[in-house]
N, C-alpha and C positions, 0 to 999 in steps of 0.2 A: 695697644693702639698706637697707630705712630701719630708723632707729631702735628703733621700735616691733617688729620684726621680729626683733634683736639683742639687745633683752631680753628676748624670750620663749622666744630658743635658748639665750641662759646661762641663764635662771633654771631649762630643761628639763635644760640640763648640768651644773648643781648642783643639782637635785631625782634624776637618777637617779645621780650620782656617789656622795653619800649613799644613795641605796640600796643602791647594790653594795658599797660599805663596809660598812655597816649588815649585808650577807647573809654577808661576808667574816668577821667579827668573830661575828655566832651562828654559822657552820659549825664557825670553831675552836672557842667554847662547849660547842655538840655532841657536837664531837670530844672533847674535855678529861673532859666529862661522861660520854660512852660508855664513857672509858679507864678514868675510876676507877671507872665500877660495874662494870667487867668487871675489874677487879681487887680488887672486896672480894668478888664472886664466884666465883673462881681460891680453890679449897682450898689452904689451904697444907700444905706437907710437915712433919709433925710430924718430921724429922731439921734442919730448916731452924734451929730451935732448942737444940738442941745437947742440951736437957733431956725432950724428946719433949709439953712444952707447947706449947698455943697462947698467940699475945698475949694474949688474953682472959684466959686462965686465970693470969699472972704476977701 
């Protein structure tokens, strides 16, 4: 392979290696981000508090 040929397959296998990190890293985001709106969404159990408050209300 010549030269010229050799750098243009690293510099493709360091342009999509960073990408696939890049996709890796916002999927967990995503994830992180889906978990806690879907947990300030989840009613909580007014017994959960011992006092029959919510957080809000303390």
């Amino acid at each position: 392979m010549s030269t010229d040929l050799m750098f243009v397959l690293a510099v493709a296998v360091i342009t999509w290696g960073g990408v696939f990190f890049y996709l890796l890293r916002l999927e967990r985001l995503a994830r992180n981000l889906e978990q806690q709106v879907g947990d300030d969404l989840t009613p909580r159990p007014a017994s959960r508090h011992g006092k029959g408050e919510s957080e809000d209300q303390q």
